[in-house]
C-alpha positions, 0 to 999 in steps of 0.5 A: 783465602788466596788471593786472586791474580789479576789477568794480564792480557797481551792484547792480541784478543781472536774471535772466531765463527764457528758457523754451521753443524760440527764446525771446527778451528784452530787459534794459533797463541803466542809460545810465551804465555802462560793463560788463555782466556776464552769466552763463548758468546754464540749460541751454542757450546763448544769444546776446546782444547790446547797443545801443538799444531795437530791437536783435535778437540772433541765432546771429552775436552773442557766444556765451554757453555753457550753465552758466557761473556761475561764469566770467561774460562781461563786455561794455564798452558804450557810455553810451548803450547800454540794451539787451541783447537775449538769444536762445536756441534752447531757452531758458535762465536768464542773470543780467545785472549792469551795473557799471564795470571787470572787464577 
């Protein structure tokens, strides 16, 4: 069994509103961090995406299930990746956090 890494945040945790029907945003991460941690405590799902600035999250992207703060989601990155893009049909709260590990 491997073992698990812990995650090494760079606390500079974002928590951003989505608020109203398809509502979007983007969260700018730091360029030399290898995970995002992201967790949704609103009410509603949302679905989120990384790359550069542009990028455009849609109901294909990874899914982030409504009341998750306890379970977040973490996403391995490339360096250079700056952006994650946040959409949600009926708005919502999610916290982002960039780090290293935790996987």
């Amino acid at each position: 069994m491997e073992k698990r890494q812990p995650f090494i945040p760079s606390y500079d945790p974002q928590t951003v509103v989505l608020a109203g029907t398809i509502q979007s945003a983007d969260i700018i991460l730091p360029k030399n961090t290898q995970t995002v941690r992201v967790s949704n405590t609103g009410g509603s799902s949302c679905y989120v995406k990384i790359g550069k600035p542009g990028i455009t999250a849609s109901n294909t992207d990874l899914f982030i299930q409504a009341r998750t703060p306890i379970i977040p989601i973490f996403i391995t990155k490339n360096s250079d990746d700056t952006v994650l893009r946040a959409v949600s049909a009926a708005g919502t709260t999610i916290i982002v956090e960039s780090g290293e590990s935790g996987y």
